[in-house]
PQR file with spaces between the fields and no chain letter, atoms N, CA, C, O and H, PARSE charges and radii, in Angstrom:
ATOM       1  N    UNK     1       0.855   -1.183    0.000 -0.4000 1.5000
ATOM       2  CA   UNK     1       0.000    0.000    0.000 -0.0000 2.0000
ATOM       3  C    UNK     1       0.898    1.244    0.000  0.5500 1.7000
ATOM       4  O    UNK     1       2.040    1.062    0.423 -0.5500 1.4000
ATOM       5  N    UNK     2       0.525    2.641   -0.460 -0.4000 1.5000
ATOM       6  CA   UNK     2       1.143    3.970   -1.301 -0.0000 2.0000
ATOM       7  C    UNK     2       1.437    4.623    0.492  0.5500 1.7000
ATOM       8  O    UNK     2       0.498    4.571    1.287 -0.5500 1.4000
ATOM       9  H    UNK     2      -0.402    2.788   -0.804  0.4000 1.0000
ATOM      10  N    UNK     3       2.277    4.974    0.759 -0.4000 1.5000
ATOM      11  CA   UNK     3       2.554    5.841    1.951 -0.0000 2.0000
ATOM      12  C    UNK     3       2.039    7.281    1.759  0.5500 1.7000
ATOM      13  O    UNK     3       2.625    8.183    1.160 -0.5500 1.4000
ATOM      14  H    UNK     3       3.039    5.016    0.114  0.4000 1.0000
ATOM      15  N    UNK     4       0.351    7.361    2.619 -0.4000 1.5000
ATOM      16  CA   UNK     4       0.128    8.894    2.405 -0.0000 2.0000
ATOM      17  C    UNK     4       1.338    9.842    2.335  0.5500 1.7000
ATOM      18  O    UNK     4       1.764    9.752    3.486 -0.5500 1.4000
ATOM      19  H    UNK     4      -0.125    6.628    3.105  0.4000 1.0000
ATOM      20  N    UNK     5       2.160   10.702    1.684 -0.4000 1.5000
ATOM      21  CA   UNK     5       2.462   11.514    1.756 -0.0000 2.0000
ATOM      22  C    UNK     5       2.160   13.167    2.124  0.5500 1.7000
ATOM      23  O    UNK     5       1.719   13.767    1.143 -0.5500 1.4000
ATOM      24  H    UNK     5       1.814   10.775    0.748  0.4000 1.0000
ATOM      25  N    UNK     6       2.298   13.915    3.214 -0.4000 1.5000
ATOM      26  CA   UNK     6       1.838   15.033    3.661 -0.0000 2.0000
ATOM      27  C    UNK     6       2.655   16.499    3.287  0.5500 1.7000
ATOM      28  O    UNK     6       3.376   16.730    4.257 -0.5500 1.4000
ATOM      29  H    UNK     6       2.656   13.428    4.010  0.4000 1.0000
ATOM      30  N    UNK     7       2.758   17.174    2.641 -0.4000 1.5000
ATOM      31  CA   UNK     7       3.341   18.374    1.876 -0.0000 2.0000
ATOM      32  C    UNK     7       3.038   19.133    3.161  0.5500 1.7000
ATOM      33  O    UNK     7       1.925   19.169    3.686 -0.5500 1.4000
ATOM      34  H    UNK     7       2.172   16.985    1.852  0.4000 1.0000
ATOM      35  N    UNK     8       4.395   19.879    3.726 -0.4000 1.5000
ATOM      36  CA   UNK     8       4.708   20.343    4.689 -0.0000 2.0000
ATOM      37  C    UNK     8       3.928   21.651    4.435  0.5500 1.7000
ATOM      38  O    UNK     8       2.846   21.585    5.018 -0.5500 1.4000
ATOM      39  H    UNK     8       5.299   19.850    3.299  0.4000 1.0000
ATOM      40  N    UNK     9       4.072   22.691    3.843 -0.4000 1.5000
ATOM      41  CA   UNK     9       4.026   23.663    3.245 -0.0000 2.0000
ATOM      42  C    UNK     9       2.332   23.588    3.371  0.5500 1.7000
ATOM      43  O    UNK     9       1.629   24.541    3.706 -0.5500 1.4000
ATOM      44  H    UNK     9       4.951   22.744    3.369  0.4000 1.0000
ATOM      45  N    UNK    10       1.989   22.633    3.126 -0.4000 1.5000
ATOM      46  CA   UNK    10       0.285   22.168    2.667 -0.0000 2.0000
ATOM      47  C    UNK    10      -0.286   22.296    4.641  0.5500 1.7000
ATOM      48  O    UNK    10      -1.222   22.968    5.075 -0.5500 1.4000
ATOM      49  H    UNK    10       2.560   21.859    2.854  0.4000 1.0000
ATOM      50  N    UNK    11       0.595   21.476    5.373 -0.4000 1.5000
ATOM      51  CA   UNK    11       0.013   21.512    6.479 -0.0000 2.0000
ATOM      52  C    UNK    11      -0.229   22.734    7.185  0.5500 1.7000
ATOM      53  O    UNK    11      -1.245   23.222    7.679 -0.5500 1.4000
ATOM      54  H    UNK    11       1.355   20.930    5.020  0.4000 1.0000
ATOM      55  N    UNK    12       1.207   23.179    7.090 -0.4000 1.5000
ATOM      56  CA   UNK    12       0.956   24.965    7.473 -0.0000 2.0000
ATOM      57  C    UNK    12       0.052   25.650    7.081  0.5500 1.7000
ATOM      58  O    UNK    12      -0.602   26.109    8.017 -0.5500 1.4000
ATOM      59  H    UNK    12       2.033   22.783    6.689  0.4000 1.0000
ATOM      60  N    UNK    13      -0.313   25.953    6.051 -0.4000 1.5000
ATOM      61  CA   UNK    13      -1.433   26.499    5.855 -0.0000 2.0000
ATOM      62  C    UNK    13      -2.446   26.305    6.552  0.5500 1.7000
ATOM      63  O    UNK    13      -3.037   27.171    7.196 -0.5500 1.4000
ATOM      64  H    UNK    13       0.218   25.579    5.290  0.4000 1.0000
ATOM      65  N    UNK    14      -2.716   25.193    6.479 -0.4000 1.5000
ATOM      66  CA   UNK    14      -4.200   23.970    6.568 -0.0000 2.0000
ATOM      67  C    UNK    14      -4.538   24.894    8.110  0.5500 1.7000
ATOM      68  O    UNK    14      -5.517   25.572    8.423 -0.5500 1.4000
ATOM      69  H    UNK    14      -2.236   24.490    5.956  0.4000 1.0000
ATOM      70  N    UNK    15      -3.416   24.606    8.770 -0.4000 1.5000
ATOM      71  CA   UNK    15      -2.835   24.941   10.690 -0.0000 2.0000
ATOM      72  C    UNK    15      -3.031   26.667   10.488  0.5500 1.7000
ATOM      73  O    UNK    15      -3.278   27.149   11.593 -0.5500 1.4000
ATOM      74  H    UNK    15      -2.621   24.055    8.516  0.4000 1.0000
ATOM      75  N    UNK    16      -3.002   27.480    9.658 -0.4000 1.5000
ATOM      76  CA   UNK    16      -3.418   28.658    9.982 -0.0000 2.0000
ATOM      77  C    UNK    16      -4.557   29.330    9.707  0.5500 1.7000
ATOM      78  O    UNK    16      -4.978   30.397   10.154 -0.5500 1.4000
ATOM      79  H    UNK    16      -2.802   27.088    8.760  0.4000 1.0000
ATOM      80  N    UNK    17      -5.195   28.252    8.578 -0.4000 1.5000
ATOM      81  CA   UNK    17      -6.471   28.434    8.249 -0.0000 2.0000
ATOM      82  C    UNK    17      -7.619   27.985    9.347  0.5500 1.7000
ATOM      83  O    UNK    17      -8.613   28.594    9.744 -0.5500 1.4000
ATOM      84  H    UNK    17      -4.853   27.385    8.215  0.4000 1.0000
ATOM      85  N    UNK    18      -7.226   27.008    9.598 -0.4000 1.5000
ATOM      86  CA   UNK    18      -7.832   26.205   11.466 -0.0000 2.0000
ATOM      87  C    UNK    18      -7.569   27.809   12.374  0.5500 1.7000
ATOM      88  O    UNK    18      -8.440   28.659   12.565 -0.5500 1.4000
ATOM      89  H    UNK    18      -6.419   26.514    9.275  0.4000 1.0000
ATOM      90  N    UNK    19      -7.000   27.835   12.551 -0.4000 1.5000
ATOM      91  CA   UNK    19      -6.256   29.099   13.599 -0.0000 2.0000
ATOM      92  C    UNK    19      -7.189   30.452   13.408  0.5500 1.7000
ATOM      93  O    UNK    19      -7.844   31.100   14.225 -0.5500 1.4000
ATOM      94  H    UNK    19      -6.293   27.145   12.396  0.4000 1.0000
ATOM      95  N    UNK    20      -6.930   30.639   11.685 -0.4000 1.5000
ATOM      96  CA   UNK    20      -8.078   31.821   11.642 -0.0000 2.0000
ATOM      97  C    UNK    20      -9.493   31.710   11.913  0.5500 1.7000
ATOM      98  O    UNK    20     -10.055   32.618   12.525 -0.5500 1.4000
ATOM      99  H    UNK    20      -6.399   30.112   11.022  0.4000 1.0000
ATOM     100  N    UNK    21     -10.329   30.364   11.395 -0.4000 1.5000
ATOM     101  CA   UNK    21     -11.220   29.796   11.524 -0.0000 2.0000
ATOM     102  C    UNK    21     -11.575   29.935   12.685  0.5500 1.7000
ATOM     103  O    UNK    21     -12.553   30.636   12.942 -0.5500 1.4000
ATOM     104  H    UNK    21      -9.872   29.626   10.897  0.4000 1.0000
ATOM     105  N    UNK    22     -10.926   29.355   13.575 -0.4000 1.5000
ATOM     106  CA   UNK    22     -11.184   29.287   15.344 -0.0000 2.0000
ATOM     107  C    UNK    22     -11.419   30.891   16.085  0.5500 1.7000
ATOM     108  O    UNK    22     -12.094   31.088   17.096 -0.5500 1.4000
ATOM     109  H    UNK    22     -10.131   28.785   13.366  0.4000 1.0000
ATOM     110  N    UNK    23     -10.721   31.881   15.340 -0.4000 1.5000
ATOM     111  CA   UNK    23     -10.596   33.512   15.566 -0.0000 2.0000
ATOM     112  C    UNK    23     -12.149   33.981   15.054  0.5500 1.7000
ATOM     113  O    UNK    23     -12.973   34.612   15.716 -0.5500 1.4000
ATOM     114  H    UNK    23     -10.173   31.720   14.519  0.4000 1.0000
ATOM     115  N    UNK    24     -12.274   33.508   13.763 -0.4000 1.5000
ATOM     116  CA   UNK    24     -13.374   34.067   13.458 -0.0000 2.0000
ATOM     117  C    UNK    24     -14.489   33.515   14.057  0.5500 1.7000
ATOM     118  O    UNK    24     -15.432   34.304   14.004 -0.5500 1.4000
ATOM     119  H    UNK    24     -11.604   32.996   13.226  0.4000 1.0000
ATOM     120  N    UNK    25     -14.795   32.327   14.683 -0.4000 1.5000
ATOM     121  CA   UNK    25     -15.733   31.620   15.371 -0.0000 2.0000
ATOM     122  C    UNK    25     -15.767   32.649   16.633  0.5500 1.7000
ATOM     123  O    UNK    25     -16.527   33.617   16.675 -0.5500 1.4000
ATOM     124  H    UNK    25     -14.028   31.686   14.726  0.4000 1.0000
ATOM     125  N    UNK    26     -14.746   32.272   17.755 -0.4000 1.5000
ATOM     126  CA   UNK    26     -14.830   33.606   18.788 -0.0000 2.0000
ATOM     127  C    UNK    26     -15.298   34.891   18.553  0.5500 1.7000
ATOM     128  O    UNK    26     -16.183   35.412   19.232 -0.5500 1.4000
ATOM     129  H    UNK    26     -14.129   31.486   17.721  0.4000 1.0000
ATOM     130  N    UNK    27     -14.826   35.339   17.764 -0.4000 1.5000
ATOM     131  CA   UNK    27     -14.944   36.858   17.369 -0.0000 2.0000
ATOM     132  C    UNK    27     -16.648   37.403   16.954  0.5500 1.7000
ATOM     133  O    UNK    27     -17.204   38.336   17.534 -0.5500 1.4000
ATOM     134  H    UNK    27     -14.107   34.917   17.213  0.4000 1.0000
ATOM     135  N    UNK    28     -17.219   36.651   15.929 -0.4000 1.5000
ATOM     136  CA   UNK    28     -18.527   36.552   15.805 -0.0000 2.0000
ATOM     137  C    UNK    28     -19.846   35.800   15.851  0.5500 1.7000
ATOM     138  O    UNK    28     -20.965   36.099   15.432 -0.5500 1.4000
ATOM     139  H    UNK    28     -16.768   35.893   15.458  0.4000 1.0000
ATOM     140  N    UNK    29     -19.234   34.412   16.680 -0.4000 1.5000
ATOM     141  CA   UNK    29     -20.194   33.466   16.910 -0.0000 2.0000
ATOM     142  C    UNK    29     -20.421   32.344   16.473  0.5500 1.7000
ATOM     143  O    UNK    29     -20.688   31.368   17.173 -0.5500 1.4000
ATOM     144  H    UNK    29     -18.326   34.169   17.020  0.4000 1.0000
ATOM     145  N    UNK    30     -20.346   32.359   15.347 -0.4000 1.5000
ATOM     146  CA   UNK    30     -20.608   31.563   13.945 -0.0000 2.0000
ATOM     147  C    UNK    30     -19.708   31.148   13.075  0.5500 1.7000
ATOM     148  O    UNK    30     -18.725   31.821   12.765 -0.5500 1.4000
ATOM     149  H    UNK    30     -20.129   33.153   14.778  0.4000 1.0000
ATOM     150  N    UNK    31     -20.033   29.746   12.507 -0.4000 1.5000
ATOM     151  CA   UNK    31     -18.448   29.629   11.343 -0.0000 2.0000
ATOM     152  C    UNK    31     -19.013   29.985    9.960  0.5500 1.7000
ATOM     153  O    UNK    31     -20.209   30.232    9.799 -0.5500 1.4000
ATOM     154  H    UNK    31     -20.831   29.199   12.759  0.4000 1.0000
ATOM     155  N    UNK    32     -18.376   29.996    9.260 -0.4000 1.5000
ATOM     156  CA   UNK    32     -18.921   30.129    7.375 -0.0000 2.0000
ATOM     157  C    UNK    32     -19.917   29.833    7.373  0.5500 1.7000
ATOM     158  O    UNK    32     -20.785   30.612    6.979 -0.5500 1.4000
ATOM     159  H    UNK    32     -17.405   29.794    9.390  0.4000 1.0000
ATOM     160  N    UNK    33     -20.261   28.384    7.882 -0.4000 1.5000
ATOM     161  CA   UNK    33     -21.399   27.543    7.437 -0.0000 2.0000
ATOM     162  C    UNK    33     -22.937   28.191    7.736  0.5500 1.7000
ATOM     163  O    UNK    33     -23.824   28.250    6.884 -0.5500 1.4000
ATOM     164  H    UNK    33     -19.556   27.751    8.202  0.4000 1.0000
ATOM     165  N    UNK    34     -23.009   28.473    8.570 -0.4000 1.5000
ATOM     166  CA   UNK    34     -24.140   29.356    9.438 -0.0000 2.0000
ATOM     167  C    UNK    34     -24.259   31.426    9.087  0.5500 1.7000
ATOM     168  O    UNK    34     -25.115   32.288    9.284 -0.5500 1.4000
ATOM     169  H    UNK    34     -22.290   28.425    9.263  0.4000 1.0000
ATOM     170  N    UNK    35     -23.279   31.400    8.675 -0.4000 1.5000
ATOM     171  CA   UNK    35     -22.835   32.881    8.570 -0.0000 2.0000
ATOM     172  C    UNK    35     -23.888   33.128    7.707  0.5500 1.7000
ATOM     173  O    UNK    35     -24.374   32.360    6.877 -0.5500 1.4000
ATOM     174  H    UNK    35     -22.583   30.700    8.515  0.4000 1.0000
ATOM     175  N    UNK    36     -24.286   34.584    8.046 -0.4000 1.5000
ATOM     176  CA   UNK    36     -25.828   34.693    6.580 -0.0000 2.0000
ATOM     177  C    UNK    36     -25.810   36.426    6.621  0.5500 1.7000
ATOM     178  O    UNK    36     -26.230   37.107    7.556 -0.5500 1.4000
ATOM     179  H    UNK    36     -23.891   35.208    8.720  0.4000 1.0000
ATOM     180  N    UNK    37     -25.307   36.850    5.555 -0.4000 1.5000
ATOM     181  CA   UNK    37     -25.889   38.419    5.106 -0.0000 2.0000
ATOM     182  C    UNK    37     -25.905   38.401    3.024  0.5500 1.7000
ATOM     183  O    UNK    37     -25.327   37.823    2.104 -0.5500 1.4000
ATOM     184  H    UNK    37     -24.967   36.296    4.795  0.4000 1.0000
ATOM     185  N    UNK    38     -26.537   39.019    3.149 -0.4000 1.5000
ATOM     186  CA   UNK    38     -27.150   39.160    1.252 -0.0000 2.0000
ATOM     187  C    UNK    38     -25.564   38.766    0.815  0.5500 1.7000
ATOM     188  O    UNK    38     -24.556   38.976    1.491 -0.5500 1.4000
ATOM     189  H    UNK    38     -27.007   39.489    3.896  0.4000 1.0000
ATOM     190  N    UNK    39     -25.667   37.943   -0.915 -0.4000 1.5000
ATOM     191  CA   UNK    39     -24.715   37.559   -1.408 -0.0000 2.0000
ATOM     192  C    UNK    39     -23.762   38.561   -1.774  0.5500 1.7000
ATOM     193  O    UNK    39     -22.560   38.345   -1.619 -0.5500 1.4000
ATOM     194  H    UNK    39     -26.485   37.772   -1.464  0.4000 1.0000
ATOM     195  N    UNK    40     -24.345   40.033   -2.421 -0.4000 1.5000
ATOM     196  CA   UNK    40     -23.649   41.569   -2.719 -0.0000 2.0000
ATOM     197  C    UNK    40     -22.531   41.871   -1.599  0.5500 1.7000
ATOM     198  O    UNK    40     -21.434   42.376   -1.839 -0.5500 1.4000
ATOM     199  H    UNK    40     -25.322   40.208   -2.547  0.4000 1.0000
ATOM     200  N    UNK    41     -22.952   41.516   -0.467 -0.4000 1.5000
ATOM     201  CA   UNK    41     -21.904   41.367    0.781 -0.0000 2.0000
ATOM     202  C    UNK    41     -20.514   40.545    0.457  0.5500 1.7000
ATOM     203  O    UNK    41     -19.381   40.989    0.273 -0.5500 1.4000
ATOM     204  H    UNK    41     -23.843   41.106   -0.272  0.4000 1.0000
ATOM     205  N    UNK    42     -20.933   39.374    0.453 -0.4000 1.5000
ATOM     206  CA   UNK    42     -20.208   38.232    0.152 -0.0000 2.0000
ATOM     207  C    UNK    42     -18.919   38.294   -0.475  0.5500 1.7000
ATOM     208  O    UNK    42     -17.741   38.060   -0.204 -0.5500 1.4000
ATOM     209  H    UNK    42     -21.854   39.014    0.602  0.4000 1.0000
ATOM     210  N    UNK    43     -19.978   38.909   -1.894 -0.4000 1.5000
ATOM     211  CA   UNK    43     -18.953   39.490   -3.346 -0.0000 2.0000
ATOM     212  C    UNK    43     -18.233   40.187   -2.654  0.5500 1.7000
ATOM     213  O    UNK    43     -17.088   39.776   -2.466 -0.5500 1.4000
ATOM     214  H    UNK    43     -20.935   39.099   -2.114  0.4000 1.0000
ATOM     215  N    UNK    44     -18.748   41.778   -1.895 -0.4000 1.5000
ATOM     216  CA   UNK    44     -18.081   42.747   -2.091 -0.0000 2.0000
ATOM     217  C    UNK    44     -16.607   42.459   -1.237  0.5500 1.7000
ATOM     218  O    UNK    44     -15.555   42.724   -1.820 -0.5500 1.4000
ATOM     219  H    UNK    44     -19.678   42.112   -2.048  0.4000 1.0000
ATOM     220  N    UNK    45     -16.570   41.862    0.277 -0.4000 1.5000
ATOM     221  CA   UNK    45     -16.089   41.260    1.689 -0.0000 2.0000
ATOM     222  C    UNK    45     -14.718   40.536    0.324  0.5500 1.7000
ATOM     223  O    UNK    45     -13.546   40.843    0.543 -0.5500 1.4000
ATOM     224  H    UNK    45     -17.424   41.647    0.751  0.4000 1.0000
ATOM     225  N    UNK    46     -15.029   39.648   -0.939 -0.4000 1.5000
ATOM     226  CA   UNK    46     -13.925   38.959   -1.233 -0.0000 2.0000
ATOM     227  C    UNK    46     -13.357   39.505   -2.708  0.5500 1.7000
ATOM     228  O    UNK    46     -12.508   38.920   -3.380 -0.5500 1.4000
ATOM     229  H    UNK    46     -15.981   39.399   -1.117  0.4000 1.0000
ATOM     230  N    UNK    47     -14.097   40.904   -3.098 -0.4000 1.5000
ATOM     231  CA   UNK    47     -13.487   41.718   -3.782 -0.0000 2.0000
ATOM     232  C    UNK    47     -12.272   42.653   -2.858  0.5500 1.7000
ATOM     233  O    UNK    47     -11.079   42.646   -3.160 -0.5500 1.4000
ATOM     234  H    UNK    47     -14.787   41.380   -2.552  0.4000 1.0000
ATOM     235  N    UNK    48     -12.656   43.172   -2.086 -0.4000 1.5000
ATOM     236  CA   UNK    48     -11.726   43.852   -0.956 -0.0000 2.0000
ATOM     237  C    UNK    48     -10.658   43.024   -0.495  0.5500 1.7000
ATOM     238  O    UNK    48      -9.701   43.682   -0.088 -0.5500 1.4000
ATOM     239  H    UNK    48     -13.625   43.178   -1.840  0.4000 1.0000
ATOM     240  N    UNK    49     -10.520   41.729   -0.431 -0.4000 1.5000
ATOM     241  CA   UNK    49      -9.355   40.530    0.175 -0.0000 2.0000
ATOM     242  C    UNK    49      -8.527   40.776   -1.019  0.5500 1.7000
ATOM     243  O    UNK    49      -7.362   41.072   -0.750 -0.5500 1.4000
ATOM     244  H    UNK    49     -11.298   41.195   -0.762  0.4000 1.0000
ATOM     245  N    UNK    50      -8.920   40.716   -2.624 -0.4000 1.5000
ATOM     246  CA   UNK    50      -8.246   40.410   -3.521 -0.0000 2.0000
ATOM     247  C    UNK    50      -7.444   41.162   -3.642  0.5500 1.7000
ATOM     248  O    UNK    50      -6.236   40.989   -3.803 -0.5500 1.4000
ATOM     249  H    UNK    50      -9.866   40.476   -2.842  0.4000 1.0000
ATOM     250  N    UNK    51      -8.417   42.683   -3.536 -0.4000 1.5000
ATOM     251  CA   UNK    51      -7.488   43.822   -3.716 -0.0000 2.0000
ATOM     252  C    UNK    51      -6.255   44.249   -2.844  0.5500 1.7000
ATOM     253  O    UNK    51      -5.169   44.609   -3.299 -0.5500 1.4000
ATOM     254  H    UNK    51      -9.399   42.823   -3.405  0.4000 1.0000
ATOM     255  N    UNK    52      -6.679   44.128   -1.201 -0.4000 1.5000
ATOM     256  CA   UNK    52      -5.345   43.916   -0.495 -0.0000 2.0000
ATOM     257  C    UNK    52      -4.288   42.711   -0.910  0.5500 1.7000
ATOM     258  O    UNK    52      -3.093   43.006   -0.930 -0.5500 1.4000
ATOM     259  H    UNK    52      -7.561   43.835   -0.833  0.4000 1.0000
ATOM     260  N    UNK    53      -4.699   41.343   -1.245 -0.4000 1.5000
ATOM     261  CA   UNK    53      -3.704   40.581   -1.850 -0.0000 2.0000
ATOM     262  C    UNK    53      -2.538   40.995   -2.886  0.5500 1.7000
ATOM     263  O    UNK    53      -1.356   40.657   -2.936 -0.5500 1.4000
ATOM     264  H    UNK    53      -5.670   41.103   -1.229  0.4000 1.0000
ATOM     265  N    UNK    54      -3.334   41.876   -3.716 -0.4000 1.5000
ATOM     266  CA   UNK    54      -2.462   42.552   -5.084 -0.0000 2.0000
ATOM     267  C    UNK    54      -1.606   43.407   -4.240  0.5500 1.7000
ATOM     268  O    UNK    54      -0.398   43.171   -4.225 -0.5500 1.4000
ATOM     269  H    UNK    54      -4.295   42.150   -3.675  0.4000 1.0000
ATOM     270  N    UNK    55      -2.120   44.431   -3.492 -0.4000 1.5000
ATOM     271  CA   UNK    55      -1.342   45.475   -3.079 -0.0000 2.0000
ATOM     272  C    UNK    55      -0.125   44.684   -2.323  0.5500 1.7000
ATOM     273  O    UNK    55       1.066   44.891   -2.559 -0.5500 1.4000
ATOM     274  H    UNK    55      -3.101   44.623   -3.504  0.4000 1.0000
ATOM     275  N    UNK    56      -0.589   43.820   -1.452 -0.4000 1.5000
ATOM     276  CA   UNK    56       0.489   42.768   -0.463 -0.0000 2.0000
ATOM     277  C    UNK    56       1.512   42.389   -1.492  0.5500 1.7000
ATOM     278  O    UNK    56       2.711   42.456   -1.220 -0.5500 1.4000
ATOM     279  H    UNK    56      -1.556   43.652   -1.260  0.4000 1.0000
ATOM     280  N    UNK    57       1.062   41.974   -2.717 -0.4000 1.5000
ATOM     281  CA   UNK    57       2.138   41.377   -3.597 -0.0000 2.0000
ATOM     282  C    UNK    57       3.217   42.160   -4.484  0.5500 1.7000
ATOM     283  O    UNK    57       4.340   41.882   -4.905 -0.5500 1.4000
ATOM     284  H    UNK    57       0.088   41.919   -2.938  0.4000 1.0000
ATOM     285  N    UNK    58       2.367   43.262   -4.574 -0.4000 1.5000
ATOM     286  CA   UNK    58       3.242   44.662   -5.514 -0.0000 2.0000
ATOM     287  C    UNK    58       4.047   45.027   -4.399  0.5500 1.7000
ATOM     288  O    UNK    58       5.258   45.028   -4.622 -0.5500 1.4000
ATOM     289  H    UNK    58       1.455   43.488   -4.231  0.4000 1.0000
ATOM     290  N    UNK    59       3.594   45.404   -3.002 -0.4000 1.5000
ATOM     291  CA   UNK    59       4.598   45.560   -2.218 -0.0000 2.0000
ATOM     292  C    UNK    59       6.126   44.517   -2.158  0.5500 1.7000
ATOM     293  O    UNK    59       7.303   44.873   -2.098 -0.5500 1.4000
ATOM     294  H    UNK    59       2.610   45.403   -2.821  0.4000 1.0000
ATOM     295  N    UNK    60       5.558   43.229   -2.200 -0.4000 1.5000
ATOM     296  CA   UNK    60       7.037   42.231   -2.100 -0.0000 2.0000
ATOM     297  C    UNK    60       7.776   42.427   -3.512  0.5500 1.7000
ATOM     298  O    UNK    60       8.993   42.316   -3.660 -0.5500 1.4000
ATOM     299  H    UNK    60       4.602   42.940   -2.249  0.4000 1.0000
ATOM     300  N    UNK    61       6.725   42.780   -4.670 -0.4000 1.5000
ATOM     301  CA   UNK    61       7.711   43.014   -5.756 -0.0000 2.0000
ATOM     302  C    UNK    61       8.930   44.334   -5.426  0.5500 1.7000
ATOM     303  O    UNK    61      10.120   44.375   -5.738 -0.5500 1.4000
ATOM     304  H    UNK    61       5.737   42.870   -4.549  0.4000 1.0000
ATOM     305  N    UNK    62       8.185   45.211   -4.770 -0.4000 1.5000
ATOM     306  CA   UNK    62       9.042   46.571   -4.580 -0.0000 2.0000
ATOM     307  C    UNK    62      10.277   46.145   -3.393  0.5500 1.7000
ATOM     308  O    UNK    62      11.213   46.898   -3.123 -0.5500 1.4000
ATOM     309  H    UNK    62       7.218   45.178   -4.517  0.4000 1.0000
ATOM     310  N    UNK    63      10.115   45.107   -2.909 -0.4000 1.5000
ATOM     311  CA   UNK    63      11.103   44.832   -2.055 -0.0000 2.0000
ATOM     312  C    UNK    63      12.144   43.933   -2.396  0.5500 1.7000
ATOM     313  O    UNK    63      13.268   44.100   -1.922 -0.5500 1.4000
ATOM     314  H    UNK    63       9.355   44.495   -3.129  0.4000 1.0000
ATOM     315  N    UNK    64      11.832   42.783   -3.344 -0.4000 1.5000
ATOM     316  CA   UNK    64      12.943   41.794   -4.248 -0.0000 2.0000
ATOM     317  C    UNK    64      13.493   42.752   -5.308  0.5500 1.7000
ATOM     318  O    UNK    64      14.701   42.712   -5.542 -0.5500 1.4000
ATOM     319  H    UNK    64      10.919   42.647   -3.729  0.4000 1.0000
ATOM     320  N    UNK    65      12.587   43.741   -6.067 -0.4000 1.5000
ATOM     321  CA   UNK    65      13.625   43.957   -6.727 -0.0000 2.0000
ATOM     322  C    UNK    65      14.540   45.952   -6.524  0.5500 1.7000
ATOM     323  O    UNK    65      14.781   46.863   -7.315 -0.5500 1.4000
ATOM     324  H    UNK    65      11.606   43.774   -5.877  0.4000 1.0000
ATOM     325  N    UNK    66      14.763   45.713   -4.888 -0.4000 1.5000
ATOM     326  CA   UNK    66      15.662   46.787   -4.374 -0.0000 2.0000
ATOM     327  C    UNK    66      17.021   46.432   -4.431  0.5500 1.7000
ATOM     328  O    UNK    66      17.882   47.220   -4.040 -0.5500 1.4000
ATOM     329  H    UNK    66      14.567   44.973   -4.246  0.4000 1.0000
């Protein structure tokens, strides 16, 4: 039988996504699953993530190539 293999890199994440998960449960009560405001929310809440993502990333570009 194939020896699960576990991608280190993969677990970390997994372990901070748990971590945030557990933050956001405290913080407002509820996990994803239960969470409920109009979908326009939804959109807008993971249009705003993207856009800080870009900015997060143009920033590391401005810093590799100093």
């Amino acid at each position: 039988m194939n020896e699960i293999k576990i991608d280190p890199l993969v677990e970390k994440i997994a372990k901070r996504m748990l971590a945030r998960s557990n933050a956001g449960v405290i913080k407002y009560g509820n996990t994803m699953r239960t969470a409920e405001k109009p979908l326009v929310e939804w959109i807008n809440d993971t249009q705003e993530e993207l856009i800080d993502a870009v900015v997060y990333l143009e920033k590391v570009k401005e810093k590799i190539s100093q």
